[in-house]
N, C-alpha and C positions, 0 to 999 in steps of 0.2 A: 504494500500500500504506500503512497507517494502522500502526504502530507502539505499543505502550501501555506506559507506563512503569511495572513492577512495585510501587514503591515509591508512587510518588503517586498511580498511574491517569492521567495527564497522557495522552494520546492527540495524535499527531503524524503529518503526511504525512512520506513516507521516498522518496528517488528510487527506481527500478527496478520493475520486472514482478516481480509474483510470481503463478505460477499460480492460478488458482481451486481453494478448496479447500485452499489451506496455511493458516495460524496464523502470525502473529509477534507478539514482544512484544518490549519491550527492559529493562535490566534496567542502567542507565547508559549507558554507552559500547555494550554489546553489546548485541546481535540475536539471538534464537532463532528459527528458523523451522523450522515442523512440517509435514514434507510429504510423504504416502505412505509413512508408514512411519519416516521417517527426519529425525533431527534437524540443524540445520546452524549452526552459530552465528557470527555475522558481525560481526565486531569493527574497531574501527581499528587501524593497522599494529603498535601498539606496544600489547602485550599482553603475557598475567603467561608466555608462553612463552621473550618476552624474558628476562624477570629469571630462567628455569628451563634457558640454556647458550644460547640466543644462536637468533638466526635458521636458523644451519648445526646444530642438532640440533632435528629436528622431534619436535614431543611429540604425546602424544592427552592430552585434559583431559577431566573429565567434564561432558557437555552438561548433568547438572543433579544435585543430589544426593541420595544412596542406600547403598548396601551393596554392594559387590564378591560377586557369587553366585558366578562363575569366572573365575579366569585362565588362558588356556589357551594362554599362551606363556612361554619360559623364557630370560632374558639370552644374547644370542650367537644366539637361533632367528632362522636364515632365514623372510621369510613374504614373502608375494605379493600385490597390490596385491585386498584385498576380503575379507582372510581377518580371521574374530574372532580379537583378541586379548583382549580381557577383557569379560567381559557384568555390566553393572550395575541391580542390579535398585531402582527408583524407579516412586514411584506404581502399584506392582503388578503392575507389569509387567516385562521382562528387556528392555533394550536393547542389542545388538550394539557394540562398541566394534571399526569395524575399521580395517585398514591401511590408510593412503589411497594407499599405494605400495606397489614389490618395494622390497624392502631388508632387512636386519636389526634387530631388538632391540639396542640398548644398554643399556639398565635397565630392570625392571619394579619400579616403586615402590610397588605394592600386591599386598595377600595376599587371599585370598577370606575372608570375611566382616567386612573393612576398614570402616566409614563414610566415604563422603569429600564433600566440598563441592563447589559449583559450581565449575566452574576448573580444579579439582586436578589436577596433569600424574597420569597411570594410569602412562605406559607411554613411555620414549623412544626414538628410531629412528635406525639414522644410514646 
């Protein structure tokens, strides 16, 4: 897999299989990879999640930046590993934001029609 660095265009081999038909690009430290729909972004261990309550509170960040179209959970909601919690709309499109587990909500840190930046924790889980 070839790798492109957002900022210079720099183009780099990356270890690992990526299917045919995904995108990746990287953008520093981090990886976007665009595959079937769905964004995945692959970073080294120590990321801004750290600096946003520690490894033991898992956050959702936004894969790239846009406008909160819906938040469609609320601090304290139970949800179930696959469920939307907030949809971001970028590039014209509406991207799903969802649980990557069961668990609860501990904070939802954005409103619907919010702007927010690449990175930016949405929503925290615990």
């Amino acid at each position: 897999m070839r790798l492109r660095d957002l900022r210079t265009g720099e183009e780099r081999e990356a270890a690992g299989d990526v299917p045919p038909g995904a995108t990746a690009v990287r953008d520093g430290d981090v990886a976007w990879v665009w595959f079937r729909g769905e964004t995945y972004r692959l970073s080294p261990a120590r990321s801004r999640r750290a600096a946003h309550g520690g490894e033991g509170t898992p956050s959702l960040e936004a894969p790239m930046p846009g406008r909160i179209a819906a938040v469609r959970v609320a601090s304290g909601a139970s949800v179930s590993k696959g469920d939307v919690l907030v949809v971001l709309e970028a590039m014209k499109m509406e991207h799903a934001v969802r649980a990557p587990k069961d668990g609860a909500v501990e904070r939802v840190l954005v409103s619907e029609g919010q702007m927010v930046g690449l990175g930016d924790v949405l929503v925290e889980m615990a």
